[in-house]
py3Dmol code that shows the C-alpha trace and the ligand (Angstrom):
import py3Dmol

protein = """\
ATOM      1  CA  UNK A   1       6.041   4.847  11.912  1.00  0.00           C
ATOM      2  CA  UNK A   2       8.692   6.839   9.664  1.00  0.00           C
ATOM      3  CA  UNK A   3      11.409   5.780  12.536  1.00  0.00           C
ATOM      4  CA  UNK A   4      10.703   2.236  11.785  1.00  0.00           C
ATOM      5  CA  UNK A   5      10.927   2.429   8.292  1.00  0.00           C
ATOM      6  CA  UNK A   6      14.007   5.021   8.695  1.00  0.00           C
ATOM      7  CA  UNK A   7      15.954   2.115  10.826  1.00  0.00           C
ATOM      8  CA  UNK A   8      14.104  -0.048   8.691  1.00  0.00           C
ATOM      9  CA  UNK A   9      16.729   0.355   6.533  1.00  0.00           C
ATOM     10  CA  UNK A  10      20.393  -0.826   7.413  1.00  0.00           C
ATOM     11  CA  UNK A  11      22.044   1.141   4.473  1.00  0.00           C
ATOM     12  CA  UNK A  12      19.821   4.290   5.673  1.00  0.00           C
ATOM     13  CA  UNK A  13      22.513   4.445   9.037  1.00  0.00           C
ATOM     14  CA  UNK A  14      25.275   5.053   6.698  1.00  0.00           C
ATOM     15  CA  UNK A  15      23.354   7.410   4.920  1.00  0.00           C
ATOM     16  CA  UNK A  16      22.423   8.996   8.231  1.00  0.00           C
ATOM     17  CA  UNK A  17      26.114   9.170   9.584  1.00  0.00           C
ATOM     18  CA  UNK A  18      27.428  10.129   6.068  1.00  0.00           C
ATOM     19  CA  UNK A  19      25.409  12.648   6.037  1.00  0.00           C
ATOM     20  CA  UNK A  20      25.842  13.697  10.124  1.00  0.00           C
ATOM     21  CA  UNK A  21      29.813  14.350   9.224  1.00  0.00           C
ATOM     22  CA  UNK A  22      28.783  16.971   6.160  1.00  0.00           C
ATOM     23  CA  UNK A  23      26.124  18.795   7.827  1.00  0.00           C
ATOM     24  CA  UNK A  24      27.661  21.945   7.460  1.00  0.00           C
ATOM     25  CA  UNK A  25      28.091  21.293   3.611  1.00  0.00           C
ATOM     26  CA  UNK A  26      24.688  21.481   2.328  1.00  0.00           C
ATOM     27  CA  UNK A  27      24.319  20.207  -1.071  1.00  0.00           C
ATOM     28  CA  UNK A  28      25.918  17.082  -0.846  1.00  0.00           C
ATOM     29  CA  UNK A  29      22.329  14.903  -0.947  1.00  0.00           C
ATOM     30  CA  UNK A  30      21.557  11.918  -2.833  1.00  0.00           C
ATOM     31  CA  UNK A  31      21.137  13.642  -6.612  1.00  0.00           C
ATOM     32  CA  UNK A  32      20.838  17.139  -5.738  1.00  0.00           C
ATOM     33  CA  UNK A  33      23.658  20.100  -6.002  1.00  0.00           C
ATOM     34  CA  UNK A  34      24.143  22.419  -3.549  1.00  0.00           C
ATOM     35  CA  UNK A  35      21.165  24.773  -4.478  1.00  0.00           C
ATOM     36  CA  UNK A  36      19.124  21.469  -4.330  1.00  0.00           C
ATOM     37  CA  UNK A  37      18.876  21.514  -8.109  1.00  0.00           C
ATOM     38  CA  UNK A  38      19.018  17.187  -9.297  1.00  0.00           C
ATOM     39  CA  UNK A  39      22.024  16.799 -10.661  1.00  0.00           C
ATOM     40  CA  UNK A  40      23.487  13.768 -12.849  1.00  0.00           C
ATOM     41  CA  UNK A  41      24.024  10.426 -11.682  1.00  0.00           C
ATOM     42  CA  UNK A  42      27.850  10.678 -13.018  1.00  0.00           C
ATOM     43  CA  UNK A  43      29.385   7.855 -15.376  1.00  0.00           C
ATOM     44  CA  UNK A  44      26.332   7.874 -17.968  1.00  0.00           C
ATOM     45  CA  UNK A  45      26.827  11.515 -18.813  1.00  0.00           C
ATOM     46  CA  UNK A  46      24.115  14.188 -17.485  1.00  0.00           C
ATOM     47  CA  UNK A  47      20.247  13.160 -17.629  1.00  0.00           C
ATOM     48  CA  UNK A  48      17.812  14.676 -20.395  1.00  0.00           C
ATOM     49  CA  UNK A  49      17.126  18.214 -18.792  1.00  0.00           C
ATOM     50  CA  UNK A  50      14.740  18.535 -16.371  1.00  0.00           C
ATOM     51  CA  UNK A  51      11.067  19.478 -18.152  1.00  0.00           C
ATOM     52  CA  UNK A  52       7.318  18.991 -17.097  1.00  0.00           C
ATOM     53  CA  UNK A  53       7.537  15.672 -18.771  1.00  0.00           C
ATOM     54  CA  UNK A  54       7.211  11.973 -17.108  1.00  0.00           C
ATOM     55  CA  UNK A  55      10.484  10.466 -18.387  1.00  0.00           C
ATOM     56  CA  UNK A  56      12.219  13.616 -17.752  1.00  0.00           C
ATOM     57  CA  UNK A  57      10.959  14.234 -14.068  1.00  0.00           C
ATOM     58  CA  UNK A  58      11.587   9.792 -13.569  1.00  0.00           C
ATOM     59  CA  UNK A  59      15.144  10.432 -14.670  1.00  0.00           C
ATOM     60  CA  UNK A  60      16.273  13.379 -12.840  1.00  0.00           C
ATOM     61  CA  UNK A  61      14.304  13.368  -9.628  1.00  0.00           C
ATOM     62  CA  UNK A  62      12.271   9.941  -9.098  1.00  0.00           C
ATOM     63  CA  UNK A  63      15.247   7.689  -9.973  1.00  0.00           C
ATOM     64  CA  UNK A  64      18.015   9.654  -8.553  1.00  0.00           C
ATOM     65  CA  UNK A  65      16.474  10.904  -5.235  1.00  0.00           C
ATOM     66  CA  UNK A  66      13.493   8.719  -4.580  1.00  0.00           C
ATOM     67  CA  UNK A  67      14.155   5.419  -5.474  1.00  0.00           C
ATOM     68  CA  UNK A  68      16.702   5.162  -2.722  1.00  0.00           C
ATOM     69  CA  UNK A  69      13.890   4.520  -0.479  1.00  0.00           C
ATOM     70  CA  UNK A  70      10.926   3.551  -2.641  1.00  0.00           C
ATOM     71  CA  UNK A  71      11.988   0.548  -4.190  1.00  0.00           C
ATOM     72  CA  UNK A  72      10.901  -3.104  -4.063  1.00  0.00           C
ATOM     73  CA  UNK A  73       9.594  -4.732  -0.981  1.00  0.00           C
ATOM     74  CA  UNK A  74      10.646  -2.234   1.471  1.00  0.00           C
ATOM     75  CA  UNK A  75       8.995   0.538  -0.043  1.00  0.00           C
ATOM     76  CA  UNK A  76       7.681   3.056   1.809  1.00  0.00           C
ATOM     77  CA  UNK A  77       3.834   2.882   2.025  1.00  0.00           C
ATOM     78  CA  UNK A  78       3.777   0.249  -1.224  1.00  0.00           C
ATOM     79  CA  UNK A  79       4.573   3.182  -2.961  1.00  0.00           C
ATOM     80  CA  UNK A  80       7.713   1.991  -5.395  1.00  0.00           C
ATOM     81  CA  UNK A  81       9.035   5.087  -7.683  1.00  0.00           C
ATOM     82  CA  UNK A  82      11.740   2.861 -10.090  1.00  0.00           C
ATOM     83  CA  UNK A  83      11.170   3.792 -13.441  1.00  0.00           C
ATOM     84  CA  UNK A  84       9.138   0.563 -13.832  1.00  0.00           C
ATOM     85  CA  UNK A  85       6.127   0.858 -11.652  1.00  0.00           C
ATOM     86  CA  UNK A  86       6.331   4.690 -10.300  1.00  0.00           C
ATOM     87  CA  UNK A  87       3.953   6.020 -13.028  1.00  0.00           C
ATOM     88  CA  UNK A  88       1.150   3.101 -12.269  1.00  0.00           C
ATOM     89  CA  UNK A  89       1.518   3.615  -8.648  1.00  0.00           C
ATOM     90  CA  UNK A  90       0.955   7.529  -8.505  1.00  0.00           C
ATOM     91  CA  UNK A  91      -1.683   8.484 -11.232  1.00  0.00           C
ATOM     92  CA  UNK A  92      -4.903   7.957 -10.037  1.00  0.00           C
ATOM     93  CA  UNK A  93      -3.843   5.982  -6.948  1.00  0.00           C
ATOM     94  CA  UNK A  94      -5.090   6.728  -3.503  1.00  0.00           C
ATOM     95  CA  UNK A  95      -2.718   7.482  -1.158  1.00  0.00           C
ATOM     96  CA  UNK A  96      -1.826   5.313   1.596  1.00  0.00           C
ATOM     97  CA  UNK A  97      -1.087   7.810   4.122  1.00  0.00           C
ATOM     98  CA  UNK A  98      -4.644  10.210   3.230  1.00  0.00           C
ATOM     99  CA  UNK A  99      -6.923   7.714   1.076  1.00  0.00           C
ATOM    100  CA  UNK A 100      -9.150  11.012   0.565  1.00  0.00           C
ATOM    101  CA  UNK A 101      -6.118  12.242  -2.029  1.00  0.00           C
ATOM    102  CA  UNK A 102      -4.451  10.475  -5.028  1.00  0.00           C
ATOM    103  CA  UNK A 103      -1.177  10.508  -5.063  1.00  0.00           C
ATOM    104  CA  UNK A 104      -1.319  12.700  -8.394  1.00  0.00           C
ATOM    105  CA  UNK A 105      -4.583  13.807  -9.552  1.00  0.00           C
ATOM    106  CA  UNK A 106      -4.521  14.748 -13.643  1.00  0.00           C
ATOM    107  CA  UNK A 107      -5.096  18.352 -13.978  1.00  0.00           C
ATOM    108  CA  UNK A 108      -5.125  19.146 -10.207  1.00  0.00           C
ATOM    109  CA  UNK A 109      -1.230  19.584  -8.411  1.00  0.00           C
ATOM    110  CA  UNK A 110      -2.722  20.880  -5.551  1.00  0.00           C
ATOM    111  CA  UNK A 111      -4.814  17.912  -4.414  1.00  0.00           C
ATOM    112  CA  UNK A 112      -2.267  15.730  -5.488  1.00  0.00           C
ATOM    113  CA  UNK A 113      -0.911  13.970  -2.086  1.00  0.00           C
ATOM    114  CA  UNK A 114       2.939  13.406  -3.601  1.00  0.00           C
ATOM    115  CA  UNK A 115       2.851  17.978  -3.974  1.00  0.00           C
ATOM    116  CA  UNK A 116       2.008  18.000  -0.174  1.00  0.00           C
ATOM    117  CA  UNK A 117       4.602  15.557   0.656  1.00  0.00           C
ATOM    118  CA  UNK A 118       7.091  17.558  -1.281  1.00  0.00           C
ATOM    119  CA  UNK A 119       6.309  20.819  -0.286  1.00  0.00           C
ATOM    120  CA  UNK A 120       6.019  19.966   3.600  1.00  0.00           C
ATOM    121  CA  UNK A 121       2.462  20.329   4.398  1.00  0.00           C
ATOM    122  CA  UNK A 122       0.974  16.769   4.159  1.00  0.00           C
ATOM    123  CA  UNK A 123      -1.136  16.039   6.704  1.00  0.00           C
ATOM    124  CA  UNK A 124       0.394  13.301   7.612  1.00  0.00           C
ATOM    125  CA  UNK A 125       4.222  12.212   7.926  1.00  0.00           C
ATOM    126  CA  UNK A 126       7.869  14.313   6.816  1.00  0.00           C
ATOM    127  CA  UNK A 127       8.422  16.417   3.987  1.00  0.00           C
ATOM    128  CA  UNK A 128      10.240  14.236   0.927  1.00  0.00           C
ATOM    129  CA  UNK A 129      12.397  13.543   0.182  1.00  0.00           C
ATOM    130  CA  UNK A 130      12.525  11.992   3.746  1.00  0.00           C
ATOM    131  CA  UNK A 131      15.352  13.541   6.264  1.00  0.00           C
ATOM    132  CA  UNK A 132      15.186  16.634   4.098  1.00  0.00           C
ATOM    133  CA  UNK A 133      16.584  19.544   4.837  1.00  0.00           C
ATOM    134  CA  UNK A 134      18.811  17.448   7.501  1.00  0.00           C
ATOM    135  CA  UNK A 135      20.477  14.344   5.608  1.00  0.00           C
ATOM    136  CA  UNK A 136      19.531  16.044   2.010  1.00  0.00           C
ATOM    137  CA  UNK A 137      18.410  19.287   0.976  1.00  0.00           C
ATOM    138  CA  UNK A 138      14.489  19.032  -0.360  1.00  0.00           C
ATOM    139  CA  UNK A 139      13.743  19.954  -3.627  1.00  0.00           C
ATOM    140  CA  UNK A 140      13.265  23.514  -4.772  1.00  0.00           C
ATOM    141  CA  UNK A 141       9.766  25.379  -6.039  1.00  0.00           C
ATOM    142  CA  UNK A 142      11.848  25.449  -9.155  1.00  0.00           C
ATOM    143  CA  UNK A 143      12.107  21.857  -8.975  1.00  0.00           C
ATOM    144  CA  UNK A 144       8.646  20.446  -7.634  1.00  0.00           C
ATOM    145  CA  UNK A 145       7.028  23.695 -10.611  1.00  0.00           C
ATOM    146  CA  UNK A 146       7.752  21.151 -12.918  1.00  0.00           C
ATOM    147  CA  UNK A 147       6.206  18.373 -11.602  1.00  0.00           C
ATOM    148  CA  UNK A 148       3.183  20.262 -10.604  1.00  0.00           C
ATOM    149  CA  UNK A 149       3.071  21.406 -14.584  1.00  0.00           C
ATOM    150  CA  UNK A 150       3.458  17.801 -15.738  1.00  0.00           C
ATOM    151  CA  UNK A 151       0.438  17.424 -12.956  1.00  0.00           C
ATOM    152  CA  UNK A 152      -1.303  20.706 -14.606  1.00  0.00           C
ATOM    153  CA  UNK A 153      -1.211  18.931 -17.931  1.00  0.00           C
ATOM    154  CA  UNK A 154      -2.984  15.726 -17.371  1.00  0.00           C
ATOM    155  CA  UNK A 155      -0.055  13.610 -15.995  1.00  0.00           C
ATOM    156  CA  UNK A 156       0.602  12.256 -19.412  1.00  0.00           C
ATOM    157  CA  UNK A 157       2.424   8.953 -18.908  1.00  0.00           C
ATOM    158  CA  UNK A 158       5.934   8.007 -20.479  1.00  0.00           C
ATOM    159  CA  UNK A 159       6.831   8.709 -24.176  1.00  0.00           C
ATOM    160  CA  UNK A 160       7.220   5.359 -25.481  1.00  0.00           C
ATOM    161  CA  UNK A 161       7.065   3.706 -28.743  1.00  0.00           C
ATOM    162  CA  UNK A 162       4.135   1.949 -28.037  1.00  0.00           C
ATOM    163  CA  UNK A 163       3.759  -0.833 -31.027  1.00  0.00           C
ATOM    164  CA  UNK A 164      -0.133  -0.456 -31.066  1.00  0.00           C
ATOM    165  CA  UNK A 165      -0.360  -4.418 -32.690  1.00  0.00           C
ATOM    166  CA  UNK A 166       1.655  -5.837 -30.044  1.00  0.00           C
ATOM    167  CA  UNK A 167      -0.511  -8.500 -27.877  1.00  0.00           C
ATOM    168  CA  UNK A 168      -1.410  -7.044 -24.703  1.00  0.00           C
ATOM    169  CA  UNK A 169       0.735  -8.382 -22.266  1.00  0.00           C
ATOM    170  CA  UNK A 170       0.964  -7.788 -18.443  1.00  0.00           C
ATOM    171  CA  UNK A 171       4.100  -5.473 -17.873  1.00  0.00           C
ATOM    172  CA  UNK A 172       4.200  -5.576 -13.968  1.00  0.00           C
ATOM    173  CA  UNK A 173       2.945  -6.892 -11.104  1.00  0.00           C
ATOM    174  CA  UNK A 174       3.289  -5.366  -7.818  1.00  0.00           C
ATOM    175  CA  UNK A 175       3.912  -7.047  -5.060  1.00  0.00           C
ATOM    176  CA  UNK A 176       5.292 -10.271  -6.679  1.00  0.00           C
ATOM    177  CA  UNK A 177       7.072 -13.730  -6.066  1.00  0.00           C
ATOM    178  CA  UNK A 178      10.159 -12.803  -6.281  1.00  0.00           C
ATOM    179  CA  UNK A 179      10.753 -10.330  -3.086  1.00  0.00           C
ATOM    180  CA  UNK A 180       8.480 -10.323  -0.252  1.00  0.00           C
ATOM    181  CA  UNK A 181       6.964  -7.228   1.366  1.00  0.00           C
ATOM    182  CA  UNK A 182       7.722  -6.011   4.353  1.00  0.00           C
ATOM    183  CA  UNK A 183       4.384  -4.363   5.277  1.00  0.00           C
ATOM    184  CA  UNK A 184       0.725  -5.388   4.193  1.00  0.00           C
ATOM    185  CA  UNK A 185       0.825  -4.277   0.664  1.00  0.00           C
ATOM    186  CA  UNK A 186      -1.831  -1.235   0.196  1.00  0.00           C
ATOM    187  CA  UNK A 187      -2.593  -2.639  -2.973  1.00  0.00           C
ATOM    188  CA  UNK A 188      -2.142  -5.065  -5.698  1.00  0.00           C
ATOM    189  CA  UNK A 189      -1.066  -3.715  -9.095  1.00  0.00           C
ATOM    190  CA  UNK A 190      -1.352  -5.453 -11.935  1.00  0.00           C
ATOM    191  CA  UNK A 191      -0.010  -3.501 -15.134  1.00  0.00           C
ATOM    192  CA  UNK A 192      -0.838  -3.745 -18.760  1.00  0.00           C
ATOM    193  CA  UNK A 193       1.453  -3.105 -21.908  1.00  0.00           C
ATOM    194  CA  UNK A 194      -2.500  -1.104 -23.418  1.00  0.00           C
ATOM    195  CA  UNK A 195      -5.326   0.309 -21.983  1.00  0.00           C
ATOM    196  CA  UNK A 196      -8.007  -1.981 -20.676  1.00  0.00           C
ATOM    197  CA  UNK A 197     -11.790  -2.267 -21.720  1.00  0.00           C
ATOM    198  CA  UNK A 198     -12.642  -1.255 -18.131  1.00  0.00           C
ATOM    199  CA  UNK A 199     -16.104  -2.167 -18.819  1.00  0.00           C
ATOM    200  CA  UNK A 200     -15.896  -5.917 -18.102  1.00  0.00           C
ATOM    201  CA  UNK A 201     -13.783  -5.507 -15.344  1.00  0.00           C
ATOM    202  CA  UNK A 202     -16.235  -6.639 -12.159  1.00  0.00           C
ATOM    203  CA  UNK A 203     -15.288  -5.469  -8.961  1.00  0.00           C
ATOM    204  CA  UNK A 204     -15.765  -8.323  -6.881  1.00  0.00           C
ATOM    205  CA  UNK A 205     -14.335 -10.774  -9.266  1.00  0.00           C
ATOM    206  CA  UNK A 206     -11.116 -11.297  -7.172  1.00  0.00           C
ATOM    207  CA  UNK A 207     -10.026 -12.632  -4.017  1.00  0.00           C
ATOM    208  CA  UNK A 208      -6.788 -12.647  -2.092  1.00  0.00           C
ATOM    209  CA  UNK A 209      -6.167 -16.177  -0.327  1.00  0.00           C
ATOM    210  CA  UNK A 210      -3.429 -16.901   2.644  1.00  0.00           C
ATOM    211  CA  UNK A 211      -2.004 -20.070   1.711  1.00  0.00           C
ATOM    212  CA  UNK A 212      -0.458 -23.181   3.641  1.00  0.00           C
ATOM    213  CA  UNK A 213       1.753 -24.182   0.486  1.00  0.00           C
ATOM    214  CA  UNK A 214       1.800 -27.986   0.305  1.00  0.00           C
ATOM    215  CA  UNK A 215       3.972 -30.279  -1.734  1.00  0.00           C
ATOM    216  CA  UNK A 216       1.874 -29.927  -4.908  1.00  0.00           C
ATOM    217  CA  UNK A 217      -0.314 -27.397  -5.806  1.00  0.00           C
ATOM    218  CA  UNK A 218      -3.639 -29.748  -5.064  1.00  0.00           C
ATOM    219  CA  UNK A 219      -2.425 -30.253  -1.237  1.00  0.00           C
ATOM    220  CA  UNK A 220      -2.381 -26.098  -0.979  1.00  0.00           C
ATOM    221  CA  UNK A 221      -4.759 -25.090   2.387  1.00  0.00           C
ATOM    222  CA  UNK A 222      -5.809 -21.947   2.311  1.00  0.00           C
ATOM    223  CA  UNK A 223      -5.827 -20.705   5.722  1.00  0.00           C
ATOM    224  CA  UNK A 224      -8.071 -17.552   5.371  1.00  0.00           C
ATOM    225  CA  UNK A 225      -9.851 -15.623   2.674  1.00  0.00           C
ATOM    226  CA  UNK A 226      -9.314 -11.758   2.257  1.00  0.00           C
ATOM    227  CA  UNK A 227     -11.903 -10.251  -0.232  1.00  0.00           C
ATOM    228  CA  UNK A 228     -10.670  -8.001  -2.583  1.00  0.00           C
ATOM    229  CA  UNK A 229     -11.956  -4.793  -4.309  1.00  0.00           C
ATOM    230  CA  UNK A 230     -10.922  -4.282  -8.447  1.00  0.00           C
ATOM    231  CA  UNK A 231     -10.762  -1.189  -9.669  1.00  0.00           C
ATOM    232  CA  UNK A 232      -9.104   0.390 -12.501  1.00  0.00           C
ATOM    233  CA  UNK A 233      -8.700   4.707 -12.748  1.00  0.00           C
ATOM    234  CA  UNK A 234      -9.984   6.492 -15.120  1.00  0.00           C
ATOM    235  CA  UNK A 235      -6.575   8.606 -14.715  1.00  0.00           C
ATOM    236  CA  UNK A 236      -4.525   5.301 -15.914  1.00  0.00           C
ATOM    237  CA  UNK A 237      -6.318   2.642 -17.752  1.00  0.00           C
ATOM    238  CA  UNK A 238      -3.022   0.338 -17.796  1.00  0.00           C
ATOM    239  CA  UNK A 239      -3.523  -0.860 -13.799  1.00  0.00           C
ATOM    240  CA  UNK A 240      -5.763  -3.034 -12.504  1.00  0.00           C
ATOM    241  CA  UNK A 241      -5.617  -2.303  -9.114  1.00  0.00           C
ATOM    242  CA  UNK A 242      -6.805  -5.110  -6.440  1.00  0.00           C
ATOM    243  CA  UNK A 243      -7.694  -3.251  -2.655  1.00  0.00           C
ATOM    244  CA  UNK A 244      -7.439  -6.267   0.153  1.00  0.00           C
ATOM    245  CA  UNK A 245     -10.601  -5.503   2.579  1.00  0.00           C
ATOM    246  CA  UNK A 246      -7.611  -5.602   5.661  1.00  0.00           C
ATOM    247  CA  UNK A 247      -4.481  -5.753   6.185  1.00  0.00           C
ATOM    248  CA  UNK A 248      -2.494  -8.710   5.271  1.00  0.00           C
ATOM    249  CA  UNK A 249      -0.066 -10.581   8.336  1.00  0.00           C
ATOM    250  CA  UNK A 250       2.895 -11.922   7.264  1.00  0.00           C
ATOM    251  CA  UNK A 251       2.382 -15.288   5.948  1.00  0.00           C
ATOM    252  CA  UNK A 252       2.044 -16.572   1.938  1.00  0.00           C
ATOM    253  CA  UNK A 253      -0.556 -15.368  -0.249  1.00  0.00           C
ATOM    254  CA  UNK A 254      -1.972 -15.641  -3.769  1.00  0.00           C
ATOM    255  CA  UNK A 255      -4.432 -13.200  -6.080  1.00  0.00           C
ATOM    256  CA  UNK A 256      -7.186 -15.674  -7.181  1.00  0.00           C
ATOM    257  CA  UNK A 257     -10.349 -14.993  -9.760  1.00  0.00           C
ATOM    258  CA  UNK A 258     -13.521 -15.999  -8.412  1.00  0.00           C
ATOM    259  CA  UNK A 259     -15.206 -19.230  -9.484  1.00  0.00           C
ATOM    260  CA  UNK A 260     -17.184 -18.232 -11.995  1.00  0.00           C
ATOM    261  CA  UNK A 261     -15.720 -14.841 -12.963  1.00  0.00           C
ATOM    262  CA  UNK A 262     -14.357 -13.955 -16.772  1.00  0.00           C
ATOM    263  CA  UNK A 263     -10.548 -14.659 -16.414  1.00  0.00           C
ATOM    264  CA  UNK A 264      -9.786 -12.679 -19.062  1.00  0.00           C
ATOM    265  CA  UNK A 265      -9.181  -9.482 -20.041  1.00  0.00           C
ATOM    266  CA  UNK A 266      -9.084  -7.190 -23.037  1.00  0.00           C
ATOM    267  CA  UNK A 267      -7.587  -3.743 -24.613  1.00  0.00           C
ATOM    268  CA  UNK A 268      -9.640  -0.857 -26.211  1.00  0.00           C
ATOM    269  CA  UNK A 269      -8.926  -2.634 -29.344  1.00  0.00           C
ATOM    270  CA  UNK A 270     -10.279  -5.487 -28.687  1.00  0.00           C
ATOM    271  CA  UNK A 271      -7.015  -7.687 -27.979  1.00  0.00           C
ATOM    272  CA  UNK A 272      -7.649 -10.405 -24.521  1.00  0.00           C
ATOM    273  CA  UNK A 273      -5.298 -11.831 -22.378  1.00  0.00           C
ATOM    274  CA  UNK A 274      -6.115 -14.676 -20.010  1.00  0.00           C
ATOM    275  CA  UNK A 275      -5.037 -13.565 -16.754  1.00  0.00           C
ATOM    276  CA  UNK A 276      -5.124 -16.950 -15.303  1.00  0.00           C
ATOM    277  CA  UNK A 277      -5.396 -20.341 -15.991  1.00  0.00           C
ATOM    278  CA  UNK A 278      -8.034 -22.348 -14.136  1.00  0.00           C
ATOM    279  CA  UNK A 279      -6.343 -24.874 -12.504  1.00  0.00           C
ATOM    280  CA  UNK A 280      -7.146 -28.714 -12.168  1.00  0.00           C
ATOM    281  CA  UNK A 281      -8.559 -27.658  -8.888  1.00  0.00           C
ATOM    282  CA  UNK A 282     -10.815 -24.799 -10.081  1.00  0.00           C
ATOM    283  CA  UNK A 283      -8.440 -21.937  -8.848  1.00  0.00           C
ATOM    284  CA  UNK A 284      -7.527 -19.313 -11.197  1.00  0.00           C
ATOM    285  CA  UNK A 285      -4.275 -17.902  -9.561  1.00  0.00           C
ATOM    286  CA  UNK A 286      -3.025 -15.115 -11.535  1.00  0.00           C
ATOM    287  CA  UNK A 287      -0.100 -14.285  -8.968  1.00  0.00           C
ATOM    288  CA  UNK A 288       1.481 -15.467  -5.361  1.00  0.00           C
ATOM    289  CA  UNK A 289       3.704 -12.938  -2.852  1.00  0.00           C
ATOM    290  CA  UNK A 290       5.237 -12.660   0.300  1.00  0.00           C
ATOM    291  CA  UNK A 291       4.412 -10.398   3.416  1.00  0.00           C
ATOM    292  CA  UNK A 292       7.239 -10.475   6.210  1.00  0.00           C
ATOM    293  CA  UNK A 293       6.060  -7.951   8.471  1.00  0.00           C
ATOM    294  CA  UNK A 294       8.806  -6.977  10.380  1.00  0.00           C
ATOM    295  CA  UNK A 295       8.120  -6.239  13.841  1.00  0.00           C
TER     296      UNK A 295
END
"""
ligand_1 = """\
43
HEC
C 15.240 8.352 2.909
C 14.119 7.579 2.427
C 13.104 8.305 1.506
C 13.360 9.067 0.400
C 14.704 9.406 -0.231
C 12.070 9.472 -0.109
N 11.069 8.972 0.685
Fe 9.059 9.233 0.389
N 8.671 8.186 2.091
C 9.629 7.674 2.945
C 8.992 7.176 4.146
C 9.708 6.514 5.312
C 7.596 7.426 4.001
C 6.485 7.113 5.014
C 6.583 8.019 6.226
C 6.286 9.471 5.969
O 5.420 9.793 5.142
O 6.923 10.321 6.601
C 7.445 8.046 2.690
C 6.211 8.422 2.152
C 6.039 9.029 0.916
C 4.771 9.346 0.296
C 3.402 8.992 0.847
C 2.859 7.782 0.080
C 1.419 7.408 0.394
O 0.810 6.735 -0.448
O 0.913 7.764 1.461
C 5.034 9.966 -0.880
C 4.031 10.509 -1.899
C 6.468 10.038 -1.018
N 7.041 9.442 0.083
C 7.113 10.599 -2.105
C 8.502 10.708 -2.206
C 9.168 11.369 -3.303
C 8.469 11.979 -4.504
C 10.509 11.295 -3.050
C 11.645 11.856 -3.857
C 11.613 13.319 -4.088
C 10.672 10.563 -1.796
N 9.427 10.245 -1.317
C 11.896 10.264 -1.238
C 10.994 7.610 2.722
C 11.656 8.254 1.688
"""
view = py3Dmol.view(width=600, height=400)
view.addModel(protein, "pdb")
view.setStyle({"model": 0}, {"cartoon": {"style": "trace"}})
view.addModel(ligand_1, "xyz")
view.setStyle({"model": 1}, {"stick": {}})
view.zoomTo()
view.show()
């Protein structure tokens, strides 16, 4: 499994042989120095310091080091860490690999898978960052304290100006049309600019649908139907998360609201959103994607 998504990769053999001819020179890994410390990306000047803070830890260990691998549609177990979608994908969110742990639990570093995959005793697959100590050096306690104090102190989410009148808006959806997947996609993620009213969210009021596009969106066939699980985390109120009952084959697909279910959504403040438009055929699609499997 990690060899496929390590050849996966063709950019990940240069990294391999790059790294092969400077064995002997630890410290010359994607974003770290030589005592594994993260170290700037060069031309912007150095990153904010490293502190137990989201933008902070995004910035000088997420961006630098992880998002090599865990970005768009070949990332590693759906898990995407760009500074986009890594804070809706970790807080509160099973983990793919041991669906028993979140991949960061508020309040609780040591249950919280992503700790275990850093500090090498996950039950399941490498120590992170992957190839670590061989093609990069892994990150230091120093290094992976902070995170676990960020973890300590509620996994706050990202600083940001947050203009509290601003219509709620969806921020991010994960996977989406633009770049296909190359494995069946753990989960749908739908983000939100606020907090959600979680208490009209249903969780059997979506539906995942394999589709035989046609030449308008009436002559569609929908080849198979793939219930769906919604839930939303108490950790993070900003993702709707959709759970397909199975894996997904490659083929087209589309995240639909069942007939009959509210298709909208609302903030804590009382702001809505429809998240779909019923069509002239009844469907209310609120997003298509791509799964290319590759053998
Ligand atoms: C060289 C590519 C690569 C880099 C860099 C990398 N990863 Fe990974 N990651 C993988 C692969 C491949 C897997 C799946 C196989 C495995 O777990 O060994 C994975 C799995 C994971 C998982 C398990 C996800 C789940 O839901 O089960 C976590 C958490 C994780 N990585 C975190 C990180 C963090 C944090 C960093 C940066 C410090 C990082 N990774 C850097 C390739 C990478």
């Amino acid at each position: 499994m990690a060899l496929r998504h390590f050849l996966g990769h063709p950019w990940r053999t240069g990294t391999l042989l790059a790294s092969l001819s400077l064995a002997a020179c630890a410290g010359n890994g994607v974003g770290l120095d030589a005592n594994g410390q993260p170290v700037g990306t060069g031309g912007g000047g150095p990153p904010p310091p490293l502190s137990a803070d989201f933008s902070s830890i995004q910035a000088n260990i997420f961006t630098p080091i992880c998002s090599v691998c865990h970005i768009g549609g070949g990332a590693p177990e759906g898990l995407r860490l760009d500074a986009a979608d890594s804070y809706n994908l970790l807080v509160g969110v099973p983990s793919t690999e041991v669906p028993s742990l979140d991949r960061v639990k508020p309040g609780d570093p040591d249950n919280s898978y992503i700790i275990q995959k850093l500090e090498g005793h996950a039950a399941v697959g490498a120590q992170m960052p992957f190839g670590c100590p061989t093609t990069q050096p892994c990150l230091t306690a120093t290094t992976i304290a902070f995170i676990r104090q960020w973890i300590s102190n509620g996994a706050p989410p990202p600083a940001v100006a947050t203009v509290h009148a601003a219509p709620l808006t969806v921020t991010s959806i994960v996977p989406d049309a633009v770049e296909p997947v190359n494995e069946s996609p753990p989960q749908i993620m739908v983000a939100f600019n606020h907090e959600l009213d979680v208490w009209q969210i249903d969780s059997r009021s979506m539906h995942i649908e394999k589709i035989v596009p046609g030449e308008s969106t009436a002559s569609t066939l929908v080849s198979e139907v793939v219930p769906a699980r919604v839930s939303v985390s108490n950790a993070n109120l900003r993702a709707l998360m959709v759970w397909p009952s199975h894996q997904l084959a490659s083929g087209h697909y589309r995240l639909v609201i069942n007939a009959g279910a509210p298709t909208q959504v609302s903030d804590l403040a009382g702001n809505s959103l429809a998240l779909a438009v019923p069509s002239e055929s009844g469907e209310s699609v609120i997003s298509t994607f791509d799964v290319e499997v590759h053998p």
